[in-house]
C-alpha positions in Angstrom: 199.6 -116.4 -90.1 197.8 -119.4 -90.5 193.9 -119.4 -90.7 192.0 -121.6 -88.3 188.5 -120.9 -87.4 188.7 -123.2 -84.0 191.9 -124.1 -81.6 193.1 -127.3 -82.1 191.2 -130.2 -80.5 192.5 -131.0 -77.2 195.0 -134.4 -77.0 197.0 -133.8 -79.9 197.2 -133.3 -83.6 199.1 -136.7 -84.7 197.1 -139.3 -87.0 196.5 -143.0 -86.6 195.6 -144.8 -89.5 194.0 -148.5 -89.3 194.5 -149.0 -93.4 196.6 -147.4 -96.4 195.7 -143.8 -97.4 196.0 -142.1 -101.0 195.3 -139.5 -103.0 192.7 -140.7 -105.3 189.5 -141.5 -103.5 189.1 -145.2 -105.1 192.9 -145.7 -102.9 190.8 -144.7 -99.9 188.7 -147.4 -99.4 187.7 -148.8 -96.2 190.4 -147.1 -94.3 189.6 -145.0 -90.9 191.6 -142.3 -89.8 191.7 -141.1 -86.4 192.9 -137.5 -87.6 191.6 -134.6 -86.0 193.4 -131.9 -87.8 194.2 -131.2 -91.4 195.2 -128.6 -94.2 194.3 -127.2 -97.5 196.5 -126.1 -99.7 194.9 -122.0 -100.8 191.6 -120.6 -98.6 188.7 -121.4 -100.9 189.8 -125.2 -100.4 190.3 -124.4 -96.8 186.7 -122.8 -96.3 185.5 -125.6 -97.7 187.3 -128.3 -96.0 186.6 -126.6 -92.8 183.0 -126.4 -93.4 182.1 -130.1 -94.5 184.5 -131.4 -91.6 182.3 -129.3 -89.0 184.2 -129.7 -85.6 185.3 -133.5 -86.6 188.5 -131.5 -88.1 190.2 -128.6 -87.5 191.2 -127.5 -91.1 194.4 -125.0 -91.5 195.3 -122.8 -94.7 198.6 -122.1 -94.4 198.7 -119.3 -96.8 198.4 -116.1 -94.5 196.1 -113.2 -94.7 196.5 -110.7 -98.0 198.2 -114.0 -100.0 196.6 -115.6 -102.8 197.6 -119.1 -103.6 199.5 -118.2 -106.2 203.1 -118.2 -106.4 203.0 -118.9 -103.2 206.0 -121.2 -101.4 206.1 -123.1 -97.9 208.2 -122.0 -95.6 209.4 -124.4 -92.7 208.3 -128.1 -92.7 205.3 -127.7 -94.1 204.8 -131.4 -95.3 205.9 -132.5 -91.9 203.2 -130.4 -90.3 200.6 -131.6 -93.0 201.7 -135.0 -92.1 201.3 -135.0 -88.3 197.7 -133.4 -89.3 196.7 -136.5 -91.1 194.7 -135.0 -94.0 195.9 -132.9 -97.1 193.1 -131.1 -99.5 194.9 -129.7 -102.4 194.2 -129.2 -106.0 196.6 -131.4 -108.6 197.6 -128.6 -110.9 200.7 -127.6 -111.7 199.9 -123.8 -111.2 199.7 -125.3 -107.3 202.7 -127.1 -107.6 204.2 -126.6 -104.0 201.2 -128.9 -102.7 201.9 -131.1 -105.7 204.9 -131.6 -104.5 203.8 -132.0 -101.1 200.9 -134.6 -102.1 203.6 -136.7 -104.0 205.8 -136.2 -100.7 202.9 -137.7 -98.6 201.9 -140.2 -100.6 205.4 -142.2 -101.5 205.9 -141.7 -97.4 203.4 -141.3 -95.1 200.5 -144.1 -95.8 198.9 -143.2 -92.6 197.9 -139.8 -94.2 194.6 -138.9 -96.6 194.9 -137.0 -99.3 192.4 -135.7 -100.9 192.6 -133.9 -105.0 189.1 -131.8 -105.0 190.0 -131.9 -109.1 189.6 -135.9 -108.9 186.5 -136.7 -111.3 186.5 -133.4 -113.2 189.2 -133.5 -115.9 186.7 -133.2 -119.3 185.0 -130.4 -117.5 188.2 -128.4 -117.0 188.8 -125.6 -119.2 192.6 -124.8 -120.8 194.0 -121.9 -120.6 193.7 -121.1 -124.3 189.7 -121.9 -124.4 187.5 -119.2 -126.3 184.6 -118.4 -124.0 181.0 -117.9 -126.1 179.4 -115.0 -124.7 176.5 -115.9 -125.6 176.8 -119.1 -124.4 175.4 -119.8 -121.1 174.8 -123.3 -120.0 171.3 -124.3 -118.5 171.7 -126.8 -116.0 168.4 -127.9 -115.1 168.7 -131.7 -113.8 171.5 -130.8 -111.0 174.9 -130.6 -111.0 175.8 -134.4 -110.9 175.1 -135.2 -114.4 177.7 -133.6 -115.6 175.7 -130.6 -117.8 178.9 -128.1 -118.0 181.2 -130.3 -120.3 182.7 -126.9 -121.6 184.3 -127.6 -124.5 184.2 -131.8 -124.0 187.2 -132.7 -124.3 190.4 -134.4 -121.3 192.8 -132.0 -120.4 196.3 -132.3 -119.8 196.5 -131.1 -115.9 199.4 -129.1 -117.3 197.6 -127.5 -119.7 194.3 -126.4 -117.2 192.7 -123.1 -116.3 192.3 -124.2 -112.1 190.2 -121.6 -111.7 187.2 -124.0 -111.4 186.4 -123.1 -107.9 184.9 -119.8 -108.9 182.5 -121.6 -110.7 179.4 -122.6 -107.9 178.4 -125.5 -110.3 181.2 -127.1 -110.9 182.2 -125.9 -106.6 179.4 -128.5 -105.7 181.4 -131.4 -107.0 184.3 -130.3 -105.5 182.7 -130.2 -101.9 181.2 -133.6 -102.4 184.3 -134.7 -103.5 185.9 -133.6 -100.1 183.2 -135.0 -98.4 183.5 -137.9 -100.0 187.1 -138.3 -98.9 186.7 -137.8 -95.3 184.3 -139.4 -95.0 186.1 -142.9 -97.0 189.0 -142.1 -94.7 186.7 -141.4 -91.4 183.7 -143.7 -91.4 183.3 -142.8 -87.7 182.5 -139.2 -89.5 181.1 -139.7 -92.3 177.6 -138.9 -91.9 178.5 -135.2 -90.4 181.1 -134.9 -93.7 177.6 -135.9 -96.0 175.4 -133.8 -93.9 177.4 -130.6 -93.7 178.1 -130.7 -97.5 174.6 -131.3 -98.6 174.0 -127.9 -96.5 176.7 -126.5 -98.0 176.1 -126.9 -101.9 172.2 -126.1 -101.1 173.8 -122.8 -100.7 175.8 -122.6 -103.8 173.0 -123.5 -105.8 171.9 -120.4 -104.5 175.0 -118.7 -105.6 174.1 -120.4 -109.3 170.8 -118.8 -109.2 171.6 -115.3 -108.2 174.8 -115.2 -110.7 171.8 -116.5 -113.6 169.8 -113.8 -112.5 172.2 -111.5 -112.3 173.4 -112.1 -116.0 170.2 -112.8 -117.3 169.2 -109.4 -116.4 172.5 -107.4 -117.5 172.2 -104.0 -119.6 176.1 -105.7 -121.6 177.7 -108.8 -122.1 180.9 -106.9 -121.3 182.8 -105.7 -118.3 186.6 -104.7 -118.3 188.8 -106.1 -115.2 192.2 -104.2 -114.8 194.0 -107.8 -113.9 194.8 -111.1 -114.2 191.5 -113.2 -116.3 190.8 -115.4 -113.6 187.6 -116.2 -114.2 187.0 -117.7 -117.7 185.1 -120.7 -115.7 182.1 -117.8 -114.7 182.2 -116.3 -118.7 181.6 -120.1 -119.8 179.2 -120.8 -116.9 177.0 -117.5 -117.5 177.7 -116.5 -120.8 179.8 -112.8 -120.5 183.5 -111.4 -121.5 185.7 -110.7 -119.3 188.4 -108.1 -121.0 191.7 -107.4 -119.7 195.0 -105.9 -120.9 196.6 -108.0 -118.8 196.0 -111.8 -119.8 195.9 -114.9 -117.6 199.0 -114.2 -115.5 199.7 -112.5 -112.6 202.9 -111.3 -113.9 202.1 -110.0 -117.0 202.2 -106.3 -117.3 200.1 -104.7 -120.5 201.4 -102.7 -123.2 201.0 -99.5 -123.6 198.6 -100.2 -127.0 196.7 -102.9 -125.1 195.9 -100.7 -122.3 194.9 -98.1 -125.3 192.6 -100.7 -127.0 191.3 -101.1 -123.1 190.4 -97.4 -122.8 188.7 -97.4 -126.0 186.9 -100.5 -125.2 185.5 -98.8 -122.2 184.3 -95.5 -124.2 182.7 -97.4 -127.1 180.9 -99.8 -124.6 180.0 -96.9 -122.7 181.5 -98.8 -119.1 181.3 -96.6 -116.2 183.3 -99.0 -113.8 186.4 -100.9 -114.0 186.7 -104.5 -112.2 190.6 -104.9 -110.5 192.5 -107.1 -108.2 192.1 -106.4 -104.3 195.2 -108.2 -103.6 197.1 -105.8 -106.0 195.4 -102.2 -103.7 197.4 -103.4 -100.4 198.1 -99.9 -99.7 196.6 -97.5 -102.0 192.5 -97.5 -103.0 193.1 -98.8 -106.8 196.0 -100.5 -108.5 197.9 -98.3 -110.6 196.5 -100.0 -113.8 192.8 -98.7 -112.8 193.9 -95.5 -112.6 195.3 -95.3 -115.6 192.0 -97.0 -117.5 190.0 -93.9 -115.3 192.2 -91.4 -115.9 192.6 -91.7 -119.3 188.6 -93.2 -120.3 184.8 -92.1 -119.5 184.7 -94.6 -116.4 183.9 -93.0 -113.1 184.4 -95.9 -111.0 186.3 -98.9 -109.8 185.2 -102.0 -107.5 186.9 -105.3 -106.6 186.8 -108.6 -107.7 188.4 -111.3 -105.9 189.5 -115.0 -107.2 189.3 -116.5 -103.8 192.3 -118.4 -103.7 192.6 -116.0 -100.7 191.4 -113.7 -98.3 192.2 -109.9 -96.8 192.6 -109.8 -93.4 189.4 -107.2 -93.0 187.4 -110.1 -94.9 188.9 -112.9 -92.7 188.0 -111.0 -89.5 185.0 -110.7 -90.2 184.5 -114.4 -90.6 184.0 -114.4 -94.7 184.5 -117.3 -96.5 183.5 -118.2 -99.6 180.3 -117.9 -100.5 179.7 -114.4 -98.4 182.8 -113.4 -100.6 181.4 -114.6 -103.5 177.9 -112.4 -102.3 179.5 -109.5 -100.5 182.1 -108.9 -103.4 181.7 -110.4 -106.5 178.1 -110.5 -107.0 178.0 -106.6 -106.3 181.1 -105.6 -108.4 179.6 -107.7 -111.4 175.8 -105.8 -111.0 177.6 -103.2 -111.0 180.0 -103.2 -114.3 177.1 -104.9 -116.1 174.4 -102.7 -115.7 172.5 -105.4 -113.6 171.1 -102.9 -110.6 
C-alpha cells in the first residue's frame, strides 16, 4: 500500500522539464519543472516532502504500512513510476541502497527528473556507526540551526561508513527540510515561495520538538534507559546527552547473546529501570517483542513502551493522520519521560 495523503492531481502524473535536473542541488539551477507528483524513498522523508510541497505535489512513500525503510526492496517498476512522477527525495546512504540505485538510475537517464539527496550539505555532521556518544555531552545550540553548532565529532564521513539515522535528530531534521525545500523550489520556481513558506512553518515546529526533548532530558532522574532493539538513535544520545543500551547493537538482524542480554538485566536492576524501550515494528502481533519479555521476566522492570525510528509508520498511526513530528510527540517523547524518570 502506498501512502498518499491527497488523490493525484487531476490531468496526469507525467513531468515536463524546461532544463537539466540532478541530484545535487547546485545541478538544479534555473530549471522548472512542471511535476505534480513525486516520491520519497522511507515515510519520515515522505512526511516531509509532502508537507513543504503543500498541494503543489502529491508526495508518495512507497514503503507500505507496518514497513520500515530498512531492508526494504521495490517491487515492480518502481524507478519508472518515480520517473513519470518527476521528483525523487531519497537519502544517499548505502543502508538505503535500493533508492541509491534508483537515484543513479534517474540521473544517468531521465534529465527531465529532480532529485533531491536530503543528506546533501551534511556530511561533517554525520555520525559513523562506530562513534562513542558522551553522555554528558549535550550540545547547546543557541544561534539556530544554520550555523552548523552540532559538528558531532567534526570530522567527513565516508557515506559508507554513516549512521543515517539523522532524521531523528529535530536539529539536524531542519536542514533536511530546507534542503527539500530548497530543491523544489530550484526545480519549481513557479512554487517556490509555497516550498519556503510551508518549511519555515514546518521547522518552527521542530524547534519545538528541540525544546521539549532539552527539557525533557534536562530534567531526567538517569542518563540511562535500556531499549530491547536495534540502537537507532545515537544522533538523539549526541544531541541531548543520554545512553541508549541495548543487547542488540546497531542492526536489525542481530540477535543478543545470552550473556549480553544477562549484562542487560543486570544493567536494569543496578540502575533501578522500571521500563524497557522496544521496537513497535518488531510487536506486529503480540504486545512486546520476545526480547522484552525476557529483560521483564527475568529483571525488576515492570514495564515496557515503544520507541519508533520513523523510517516508518503502523497502519493505526497512519490512520490517524501521524506523521512525524506527532510521532515524535505522541510516542517518543512519552516513552523517553517515561524510562528516564522525566514525569
Amino acid at each position: 500500500m502506498k501512502l498518499t495523503r491527497r488523490a493525484l492531481v487531476t490531468g496526469g502524473t507525467g513531468a515536463v522539464a524546461t532544463g537539466a535536473l540532478a541530484g545535487c542541488l547546485d545541478d538544479v539551477g534555473s530549471a522548472n519543472a512542471a511535476f505534480d507528483s513525486g516520491y520519497a524513498a522511507f515515510f519520515t522523508l515522505w512526511d516531509w516532502a509532502d508537507r513543504v510541497s503543500g498541494d503543489a505535489v502529491d508526495f508518495r512513500n512507497p514503503i507500505g504500512t507496518g514497513q520500515a525503510g530498512h531492508g526494504w526492496s521495490p517491487s515492480g517498476d518502481l524507478t519508472r513510476d518515480i520517473a513519470d512522477a518527476g521528483v525523487f527525495v531519497y537519502f544517499d546512504t548505502p543502508e538505503f541502497s535500493w533508492a541509491q540505485d534508483i537515484a543513479a538510475t534517474l540521473e544517468a537517464d531521465y534529465d527531465t527528473v529532480t532529485v533531491i539527496d536530503g543528506l546533501d550539505g551534511l556530511d561533517d555532521r554525520l555520525l559513523g556507526w562506530d562513534h562513542e556518544v558522551d553522555a554528558g555531552n549535550q550540545h547547546d545550540d543557541t544561534d539556530g540551526h544554520h550555523h552548523g553548532a552540532d559538528d558531532h565529532d567534526g570530522h567527513d564521513h565516508d557515506r559508507s561508513s554513516i549512521d543515517p539515522h539523522a532524521w531523528l535528530d529535530p536539529v539536524l531534521a531542519q536542514d533536511i527540510v530546507d534542503t527539500i525545500a530548497d530543491g523544489l523550489a530550484a526545480a519549481d520556481s513557479d512554487n517556490a515561495e509555497t516550498y519556503e513558506t510551508n518549511a519555515d512553518e514546518y521547522t518552527s515546529g521542530l524547534e519545538s520538538l528541540d525544546r521539549t526533548l532539552r527539557e525533557l532530558f534536562e530534567t531526567a532522574e538517569r542518563r540511562l534507559a535500556v531499549l530491547a532493539g536495534h540502537d537507532s538513535f545515537t544522533y538523539l544520545q549526541e544531541r541531548y546527552g543520554f545512553e541508549l543500551h541495548t543487547p542488540v547493537g546497531v542492526s536489525p538482524q542481530e540477535n543478543p547473546s545470552a550473556e549480553e542480554i544477562s549484562e542487560t538485566i543486570d544493567l536494569v536492576d543496578s540502575n533501578g529501570i522500571e521500563t524497557i524501550l522496544y521496537d513497535p515494528f518488531e510487536a506486529p502481533t503480540s504486545q512486546y517483542p520476545p526480547l522484552v519479555d525476557t529483560i521483564l521476566e527475568g529483571s525488576n522492570a515492570t514495564d515496557a513502551m515503544p520507541l519508533t525510528h520513523l523510517s516508518g509508520t503502523l497502519a493505526k498511526w497512519h490512520e490517524q493522520g501521524w506523521g512525524y513530528r506527532t510521532q515524535m510527540e505522541e510516542i517518543n517523547v512519552p516513552a523517553f519521560r517515561e524510562a528516564l524518570g522525566a514525569q
